[in-house]
C-alpha positions as CSV (number, residue, x, y, z in Angstrom):
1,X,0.0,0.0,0.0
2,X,1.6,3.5,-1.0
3,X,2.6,5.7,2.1
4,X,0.0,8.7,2.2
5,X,2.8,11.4,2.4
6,X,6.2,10.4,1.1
7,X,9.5,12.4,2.0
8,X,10.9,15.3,0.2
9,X,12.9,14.5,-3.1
10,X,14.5,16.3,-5.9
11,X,12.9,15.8,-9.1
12,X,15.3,13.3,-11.1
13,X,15.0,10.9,-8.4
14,X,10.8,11.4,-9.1
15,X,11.5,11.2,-12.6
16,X,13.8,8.0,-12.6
17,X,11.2,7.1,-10.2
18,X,7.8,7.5,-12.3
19,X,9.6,6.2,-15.6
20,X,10.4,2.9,-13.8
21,X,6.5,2.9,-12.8
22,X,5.5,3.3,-16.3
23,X,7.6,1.0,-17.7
24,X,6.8,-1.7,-15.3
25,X,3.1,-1.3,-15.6
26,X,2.7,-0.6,-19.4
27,X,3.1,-4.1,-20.5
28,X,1.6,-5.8,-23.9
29,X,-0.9,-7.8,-23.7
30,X,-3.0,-10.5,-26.0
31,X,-6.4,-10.2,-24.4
32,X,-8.1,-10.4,-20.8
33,X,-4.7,-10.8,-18.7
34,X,-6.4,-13.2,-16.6
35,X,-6.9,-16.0,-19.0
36,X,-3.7,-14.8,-20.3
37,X,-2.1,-15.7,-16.9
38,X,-3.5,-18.9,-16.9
39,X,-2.2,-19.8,-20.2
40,X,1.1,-18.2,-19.5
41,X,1.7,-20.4,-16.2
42,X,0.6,-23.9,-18.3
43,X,3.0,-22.9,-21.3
44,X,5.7,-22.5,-18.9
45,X,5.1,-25.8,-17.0
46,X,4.7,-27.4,-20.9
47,X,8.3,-25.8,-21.1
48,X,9.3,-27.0,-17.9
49,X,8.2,-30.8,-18.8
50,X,9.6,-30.8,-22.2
51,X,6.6,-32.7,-23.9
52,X,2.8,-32.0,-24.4
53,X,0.9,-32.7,-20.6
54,X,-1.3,-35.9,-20.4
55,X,-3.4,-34.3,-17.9
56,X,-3.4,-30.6,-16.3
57,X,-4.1,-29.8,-12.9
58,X,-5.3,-25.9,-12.3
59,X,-5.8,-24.3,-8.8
60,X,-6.5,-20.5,-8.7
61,X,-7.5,-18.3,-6.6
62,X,-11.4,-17.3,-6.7
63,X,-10.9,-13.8,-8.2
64,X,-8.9,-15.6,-11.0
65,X,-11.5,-17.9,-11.5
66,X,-14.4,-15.1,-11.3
67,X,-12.0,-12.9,-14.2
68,X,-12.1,-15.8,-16.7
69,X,-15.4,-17.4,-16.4
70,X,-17.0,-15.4,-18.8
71,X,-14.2,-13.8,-21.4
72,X,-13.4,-15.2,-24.6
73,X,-9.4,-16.9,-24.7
74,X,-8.0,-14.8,-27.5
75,X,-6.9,-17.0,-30.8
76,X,-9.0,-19.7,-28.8
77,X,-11.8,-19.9,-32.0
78,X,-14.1,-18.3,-29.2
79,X,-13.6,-21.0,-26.4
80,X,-13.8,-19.5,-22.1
81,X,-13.0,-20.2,-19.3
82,X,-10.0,-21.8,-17.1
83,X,-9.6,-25.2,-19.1
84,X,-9.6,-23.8,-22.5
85,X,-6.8,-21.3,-21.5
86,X,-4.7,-23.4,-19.7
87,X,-4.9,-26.1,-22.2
88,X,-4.1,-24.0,-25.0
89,X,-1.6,-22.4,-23.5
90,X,0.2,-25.9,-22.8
91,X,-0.4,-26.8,-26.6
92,X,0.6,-23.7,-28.4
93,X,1.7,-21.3,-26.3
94,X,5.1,-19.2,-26.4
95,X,6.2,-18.9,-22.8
96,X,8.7,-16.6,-23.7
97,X,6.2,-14.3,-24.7
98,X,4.8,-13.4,-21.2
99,X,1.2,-11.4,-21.6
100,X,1.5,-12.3,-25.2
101,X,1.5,-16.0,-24.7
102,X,-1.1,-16.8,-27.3
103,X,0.1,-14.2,-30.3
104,X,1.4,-17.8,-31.9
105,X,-1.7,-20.0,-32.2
106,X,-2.1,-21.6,-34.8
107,X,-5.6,-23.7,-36.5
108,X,-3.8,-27.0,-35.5
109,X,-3.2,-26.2,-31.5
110,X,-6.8,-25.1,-31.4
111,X,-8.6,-28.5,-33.1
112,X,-5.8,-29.8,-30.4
113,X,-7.0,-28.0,-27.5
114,X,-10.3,-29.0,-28.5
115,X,-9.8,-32.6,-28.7
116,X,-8.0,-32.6,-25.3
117,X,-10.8,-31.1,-23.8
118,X,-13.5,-33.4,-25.2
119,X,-12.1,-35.6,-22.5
120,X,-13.5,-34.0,-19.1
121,X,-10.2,-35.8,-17.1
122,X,-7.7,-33.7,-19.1
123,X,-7.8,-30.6,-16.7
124,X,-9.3,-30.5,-13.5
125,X,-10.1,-27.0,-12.4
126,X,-10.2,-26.5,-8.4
127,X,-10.8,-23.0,-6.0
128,X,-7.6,-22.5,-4.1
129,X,-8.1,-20.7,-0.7
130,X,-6.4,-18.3,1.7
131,X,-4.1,-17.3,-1.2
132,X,-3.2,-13.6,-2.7
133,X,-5.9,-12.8,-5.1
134,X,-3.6,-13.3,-7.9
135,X,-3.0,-16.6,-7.5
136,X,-2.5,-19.6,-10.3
137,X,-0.8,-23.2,-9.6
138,X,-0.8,-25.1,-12.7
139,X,0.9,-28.9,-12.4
140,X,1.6,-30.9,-16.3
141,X,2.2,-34.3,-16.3
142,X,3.4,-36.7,-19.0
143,X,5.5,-39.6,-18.9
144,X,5.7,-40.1,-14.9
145,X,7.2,-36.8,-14.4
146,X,5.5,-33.6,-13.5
147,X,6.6,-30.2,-13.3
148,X,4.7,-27.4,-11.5
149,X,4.3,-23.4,-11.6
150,X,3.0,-21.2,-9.4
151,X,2.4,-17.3,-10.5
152,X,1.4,-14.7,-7.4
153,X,0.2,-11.3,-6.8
154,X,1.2,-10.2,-10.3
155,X,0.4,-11.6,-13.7
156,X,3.9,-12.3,-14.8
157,X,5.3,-13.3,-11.5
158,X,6.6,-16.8,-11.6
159,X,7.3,-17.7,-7.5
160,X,7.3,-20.9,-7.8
161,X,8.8,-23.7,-10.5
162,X,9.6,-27.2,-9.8
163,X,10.5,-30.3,-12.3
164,X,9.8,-33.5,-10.3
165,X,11.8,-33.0,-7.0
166,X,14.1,-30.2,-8.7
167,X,13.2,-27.2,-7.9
168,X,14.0,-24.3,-10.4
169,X,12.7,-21.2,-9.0
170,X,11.4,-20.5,-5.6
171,X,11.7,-22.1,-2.7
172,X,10.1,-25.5,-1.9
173,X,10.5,-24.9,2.4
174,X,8.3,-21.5,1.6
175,X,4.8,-21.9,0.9
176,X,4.6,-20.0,-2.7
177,X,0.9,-19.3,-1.6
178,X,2.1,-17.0,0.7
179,X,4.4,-15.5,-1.4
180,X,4.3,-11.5,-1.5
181,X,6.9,-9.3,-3.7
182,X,9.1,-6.7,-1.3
183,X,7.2,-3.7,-3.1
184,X,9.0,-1.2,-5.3
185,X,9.8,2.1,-3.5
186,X,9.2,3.7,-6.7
187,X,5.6,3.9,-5.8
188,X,6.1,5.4,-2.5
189,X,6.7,8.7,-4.3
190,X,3.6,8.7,-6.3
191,X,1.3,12.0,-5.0
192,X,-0.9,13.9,-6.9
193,X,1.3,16.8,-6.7
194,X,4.4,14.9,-7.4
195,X,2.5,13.2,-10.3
196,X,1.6,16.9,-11.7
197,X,4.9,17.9,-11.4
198,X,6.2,15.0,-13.5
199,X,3.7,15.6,-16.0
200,X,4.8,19.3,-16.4
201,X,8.3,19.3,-16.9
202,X,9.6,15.5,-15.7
203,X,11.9,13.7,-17.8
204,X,9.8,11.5,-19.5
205,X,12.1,10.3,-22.0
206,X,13.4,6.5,-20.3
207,X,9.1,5.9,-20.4
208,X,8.6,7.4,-23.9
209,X,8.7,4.0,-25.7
210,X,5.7,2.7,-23.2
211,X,3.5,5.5,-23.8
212,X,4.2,6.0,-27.3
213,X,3.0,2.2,-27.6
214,X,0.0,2.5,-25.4
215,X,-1.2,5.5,-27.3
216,X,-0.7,3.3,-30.8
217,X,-2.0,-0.1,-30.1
218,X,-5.3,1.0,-27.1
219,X,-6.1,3.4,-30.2
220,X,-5.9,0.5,-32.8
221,X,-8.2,-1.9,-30.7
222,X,-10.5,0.9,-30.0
223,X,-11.3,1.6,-33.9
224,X,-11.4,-2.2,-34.2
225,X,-14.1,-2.2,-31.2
226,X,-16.2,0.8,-33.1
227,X,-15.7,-0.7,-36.7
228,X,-17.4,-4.4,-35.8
229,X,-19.8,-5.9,-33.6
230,X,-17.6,-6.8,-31.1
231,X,-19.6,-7.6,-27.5
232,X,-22.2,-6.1,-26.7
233,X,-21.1,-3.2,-28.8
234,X,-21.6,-0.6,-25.8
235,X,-18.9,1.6,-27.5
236,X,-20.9,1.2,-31.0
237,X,-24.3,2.3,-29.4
238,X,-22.8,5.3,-27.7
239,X,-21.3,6.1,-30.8
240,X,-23.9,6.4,-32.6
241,X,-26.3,8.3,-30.5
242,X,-24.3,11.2,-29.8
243,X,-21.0,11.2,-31.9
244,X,-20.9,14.8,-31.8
245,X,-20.9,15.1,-28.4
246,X,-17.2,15.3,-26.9
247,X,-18.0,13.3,-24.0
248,X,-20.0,10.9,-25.4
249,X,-17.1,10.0,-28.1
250,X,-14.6,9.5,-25.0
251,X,-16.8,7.3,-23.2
252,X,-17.7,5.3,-26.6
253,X,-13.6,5.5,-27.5
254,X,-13.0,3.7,-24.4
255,X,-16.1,1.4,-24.8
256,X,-15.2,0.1,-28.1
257,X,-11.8,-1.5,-26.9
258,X,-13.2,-3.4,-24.1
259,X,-16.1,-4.5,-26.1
260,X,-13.1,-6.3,-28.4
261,X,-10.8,-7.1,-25.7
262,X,-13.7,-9.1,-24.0
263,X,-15.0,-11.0,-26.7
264,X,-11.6,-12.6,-28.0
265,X,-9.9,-9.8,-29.9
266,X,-6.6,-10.5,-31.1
267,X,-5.6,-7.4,-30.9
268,X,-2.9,-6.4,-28.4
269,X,-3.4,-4.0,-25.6
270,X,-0.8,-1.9,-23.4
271,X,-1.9,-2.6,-19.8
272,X,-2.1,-0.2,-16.5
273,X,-2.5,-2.1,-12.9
274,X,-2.4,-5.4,-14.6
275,X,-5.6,-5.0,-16.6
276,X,-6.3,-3.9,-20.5
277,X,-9.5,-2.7,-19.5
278,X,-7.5,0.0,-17.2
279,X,-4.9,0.2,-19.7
280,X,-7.7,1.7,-22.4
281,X,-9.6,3.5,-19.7
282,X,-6.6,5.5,-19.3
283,X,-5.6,6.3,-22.7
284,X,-8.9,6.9,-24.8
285,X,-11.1,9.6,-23.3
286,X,-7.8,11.8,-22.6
287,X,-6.3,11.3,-26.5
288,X,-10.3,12.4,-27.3
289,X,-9.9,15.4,-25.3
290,X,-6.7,16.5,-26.2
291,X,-7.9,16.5,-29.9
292,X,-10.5,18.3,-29.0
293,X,-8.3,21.0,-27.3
294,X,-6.0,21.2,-29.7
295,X,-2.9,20.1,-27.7
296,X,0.0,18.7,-29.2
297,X,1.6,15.5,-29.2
298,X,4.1,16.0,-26.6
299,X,1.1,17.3,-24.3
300,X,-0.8,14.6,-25.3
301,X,2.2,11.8,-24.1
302,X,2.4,13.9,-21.1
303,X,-1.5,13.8,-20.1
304,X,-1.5,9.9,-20.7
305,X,1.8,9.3,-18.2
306,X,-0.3,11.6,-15.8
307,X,-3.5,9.1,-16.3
308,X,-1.5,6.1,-16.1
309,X,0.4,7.2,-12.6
310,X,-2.9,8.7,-10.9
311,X,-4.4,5.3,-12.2
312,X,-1.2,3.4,-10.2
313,X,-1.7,5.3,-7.3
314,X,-5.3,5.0,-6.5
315,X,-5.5,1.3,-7.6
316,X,-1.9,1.0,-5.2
317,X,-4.3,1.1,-2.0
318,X,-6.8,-1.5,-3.6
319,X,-4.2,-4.1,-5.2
320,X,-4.4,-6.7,-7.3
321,X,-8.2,-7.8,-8.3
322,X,-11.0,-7.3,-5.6
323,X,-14.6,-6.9,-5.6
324,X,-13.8,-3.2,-6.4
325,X,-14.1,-2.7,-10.1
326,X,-10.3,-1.3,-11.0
327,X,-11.8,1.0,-14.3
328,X,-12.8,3.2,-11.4
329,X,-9.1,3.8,-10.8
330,X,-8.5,4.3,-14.3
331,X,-11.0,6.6,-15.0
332,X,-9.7,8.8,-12.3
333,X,-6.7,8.9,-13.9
334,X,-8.1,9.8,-17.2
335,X,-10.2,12.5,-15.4
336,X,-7.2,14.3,-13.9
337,X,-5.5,14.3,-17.5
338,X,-8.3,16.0,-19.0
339,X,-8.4,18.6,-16.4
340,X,-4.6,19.3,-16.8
341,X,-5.0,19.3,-20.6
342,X,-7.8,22.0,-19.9
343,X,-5.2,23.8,-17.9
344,X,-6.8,23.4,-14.9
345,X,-4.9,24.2,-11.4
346,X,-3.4,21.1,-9.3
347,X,-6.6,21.3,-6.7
348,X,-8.7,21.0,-9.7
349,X,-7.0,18.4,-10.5
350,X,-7.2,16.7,-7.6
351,X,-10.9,17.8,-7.1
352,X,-11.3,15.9,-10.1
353,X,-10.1,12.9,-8.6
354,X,-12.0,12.9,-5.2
355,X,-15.6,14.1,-7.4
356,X,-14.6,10.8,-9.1
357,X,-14.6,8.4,-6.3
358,X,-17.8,10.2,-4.6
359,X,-19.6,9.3,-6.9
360,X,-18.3,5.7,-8.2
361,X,-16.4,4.4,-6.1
362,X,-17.3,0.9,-5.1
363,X,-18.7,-0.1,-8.6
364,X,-18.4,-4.0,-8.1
365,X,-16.4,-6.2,-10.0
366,X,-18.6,-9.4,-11.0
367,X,-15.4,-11.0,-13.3
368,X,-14.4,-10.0,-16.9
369,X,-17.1,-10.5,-19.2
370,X,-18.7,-7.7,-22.2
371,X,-19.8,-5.6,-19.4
372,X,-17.1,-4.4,-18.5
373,X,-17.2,-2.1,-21.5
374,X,-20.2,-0.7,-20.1
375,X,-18.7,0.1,-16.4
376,X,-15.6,1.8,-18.5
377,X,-18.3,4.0,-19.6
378,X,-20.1,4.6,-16.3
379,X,-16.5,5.3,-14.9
380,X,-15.3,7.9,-17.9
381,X,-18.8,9.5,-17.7
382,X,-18.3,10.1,-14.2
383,X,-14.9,11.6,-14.5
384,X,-15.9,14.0,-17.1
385,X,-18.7,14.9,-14.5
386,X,-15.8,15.7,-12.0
387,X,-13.5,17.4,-14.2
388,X,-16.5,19.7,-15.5
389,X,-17.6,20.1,-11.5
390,X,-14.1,21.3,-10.9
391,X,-13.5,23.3,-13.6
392,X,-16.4,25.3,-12.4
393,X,-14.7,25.3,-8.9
394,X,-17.7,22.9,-7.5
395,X,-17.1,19.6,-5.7
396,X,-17.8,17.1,-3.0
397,X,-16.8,18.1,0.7
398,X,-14.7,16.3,3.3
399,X,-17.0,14.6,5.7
400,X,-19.8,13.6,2.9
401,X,-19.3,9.6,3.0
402,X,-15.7,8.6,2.6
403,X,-14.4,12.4,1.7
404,X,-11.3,13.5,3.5
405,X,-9.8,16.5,4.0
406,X,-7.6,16.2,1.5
407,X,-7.2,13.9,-2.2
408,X,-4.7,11.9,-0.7
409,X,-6.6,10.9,2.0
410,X,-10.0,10.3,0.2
411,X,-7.4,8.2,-2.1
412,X,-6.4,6.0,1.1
413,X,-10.0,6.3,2.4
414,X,-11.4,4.7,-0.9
415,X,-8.7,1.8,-0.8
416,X,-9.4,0.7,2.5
417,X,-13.1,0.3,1.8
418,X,-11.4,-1.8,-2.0
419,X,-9.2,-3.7,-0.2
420,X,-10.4,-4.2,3.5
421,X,-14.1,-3.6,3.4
422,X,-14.5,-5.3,-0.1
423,X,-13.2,-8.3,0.8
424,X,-16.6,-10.2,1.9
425,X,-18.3,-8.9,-1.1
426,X,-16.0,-10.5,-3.0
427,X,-16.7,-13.8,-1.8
428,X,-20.2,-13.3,-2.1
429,X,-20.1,-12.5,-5.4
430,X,-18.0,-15.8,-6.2
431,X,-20.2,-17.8,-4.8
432,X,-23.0,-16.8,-6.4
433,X,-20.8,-16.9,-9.8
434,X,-20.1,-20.7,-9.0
435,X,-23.3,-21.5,-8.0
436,X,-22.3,-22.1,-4.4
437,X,-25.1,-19.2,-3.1
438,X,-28.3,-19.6,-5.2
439,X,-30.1,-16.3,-5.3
């Protein structure tokens, strides 16, 4: 969790600071990163075993299994859930590609991954409990041997890898379930003020590269979201009922992507807090409004590394997957970007931010699945709403609901209630998803 108030620095330890954020959370990504996860962690034990698995065993954690339910596998020929992404992962997956495991699928390892899972043995799917939320343990066996990965808290992060009694990474005396990454003081410097400051005259040069790429590939899937019926075409409808309207197109910008990303896209996405969905929420609306105002592109790059940290910070008190839907993060980020491109002061800014969460904070996340396009637009809709409130210099006050004094503290107010207070509606909502609660 990022400290509320961080020390005094000068500003090239910020920037070197912020560019390592940027670079470490804009990461490629071949659909839902969920699925992708799961996929990732069976092509690496398929590595790790040298031969194609007889059987799979998958154990994940329940916000795993409630994010790929209900999203299409990309390059899967429109298969879902966690058996058709593990097992393809293990057939034709590059594990050397991370997040962008299934880019080389071809027709073959899908009629493959189909036949395997004609046979209701080949992977047994189970709930793993009292785990990080990010958590996937995938064991392959073939041939009397078996070799096991375990990936935790993050989507890339392999804690655990084992070959029969060898173990290759990790530690077999430490429970890998437990396992929790020494955080990154990098994002102990993340403030709104700091994150302002970086935006106006930072270095931004080491994280150019990132931003350059999120800014080209969120853009391409979002023209593929609004040129086909992709979802539930939430982006489409918008669209089409006001595309005139500035708002509405940065809302419907956003839309489009998720509406591909969810469906099975094979489009590639550049990811913020682990999650495409974020990753587009934080681009789109502000490269719609800087258009619209005329900025250039340099402003433009700047505006999106100012979404992208804000984004970082707020979801930094939630962390990884939780009941709290993380597009609420993003679009605060986005929000804050608009009202700097608007030339708005750094308490508008952050007024922006805490008119935000007052309003949605708390949207619940119910898994990954084509409504998710429609919560991006709830979220951007909402954070236009703040930007336009404090542009006019009007806002919520400290003391109404979870309001603080200050945007920091209405930041660390509406974590606690993500992380802590969110916790049992989480499980409520997984059991109902699984049909352990019947409604």
């Amino acid at each position: 969790m990022p400290a509320s108030h961080a020390a005094p620095f000068c500003t090239d330890v910020r920037d070197r600071a912020f560019c390592e954020v940027l670079n470490e959370e804009l990461v490629c990504a071949l659909g839902c990163t969920e699925p992708i996860a799961v996929a990732y962690a069976a092509a690496l034990a398929r590595a790790t075993l040298g031969a194609e698995p007889e059987s799979l065993e998958v154990g994940c954690s329940g916000n795993i299994i409630k994010n790929v339910k209900s999203v299409t596998v990309p390059n899967s020929g429109g298969m879902h859930g966690i058996e058709a992404a593990a097992t393809l992962g293990a057939v034709g997956g590059d594990a050397g590609s991370a997040l962008e495991v299934l880019e080389s699928v071809t027709e073959p390892d899908i009629e493959r991954t189909r036949a395997l899972l004609s046979d209701p043995a080949f992977c047994a799917v189970s709930l793993v409990e009292g785990v990080p939320n990010l958590y996937i343990k995938v064991r392959a066996h073939a041939a009397g041997h078996v070799a096991e990965v375990v990936i935790a808290e993050h989507h890339t992060d392999v804690v655990y890898r084992a070959l029969d009694d060898a173990v290759l990474e990790g530690a077999r005396e430490q429970d890998p379930a437990l396992h929790a990454d020494e955080p990154n003081p990098a994002y102990e410097l993340l403030t709104i003020d700091a994150i302002i400051g970086f935006a106006e005259d930072g270095d931004i040069e080491p994280a150019r590269a990132a931003l350059e790429r999120q800014i080209e590939l969120n853009d391409a899937i979002s023209r593929e979201g609004l040129a086909h019926a992709w979802g539930a075409e939430v982006g489409r409808t918008l669209m089409e009922s006001r595309e005139h309207d500035a708002p509405c197109r940065a809302r419907a910008r956003a839309a489009a992507g998720s509406d591909a990303r969810m469906s099975g896209c094979a489009l590639p996405v550049v990811i913020v807090c682990g999650s495409g969905n974020q990753g587009i929420t934080a681009c789109l609306p502000v490269m719609e409004y800087a258009e619209g105002l005329g900025a250039d592109h340099e402003r433009l790059v700047r505006a999106v590394a100012l979404s992208d940290l804000v984004a970082a910070h707020v979801k930094g008190y939630i962390g990884a997957l939780s009941a709290f839907c993380g597009v609420v993060c993003a679009a605060c980020g986005a929000g804050a970007a608009i009202t700097w491109l608007a030339g708005g002061t750094p308490e508008q800014v952050g007024a922006t931010i805490v008119n935000t969460l007052g309003n949605v904070g708390g949207i619940v996340c119910d898994g990954a699945k084509p409504s998710c396009a429609a919560k991006i637009s709830a979220a951007v809709d909402a954070a236009i709403l703040g930007h336009e409130m404090a542009m006019a210099g009007r806002g919520f006050r400290a003391g109404e609901g979870l309001i603080q004094e200050t945007v920091e503290k209405t930041i660390a107010s509406m974590g606690y209630v993500g992380r802590v207070g969110m916790k049992p509606t989480d499980v409520e909502i997984l059991n109902i998803m699984i049909g352990k609660t019947r409604v």
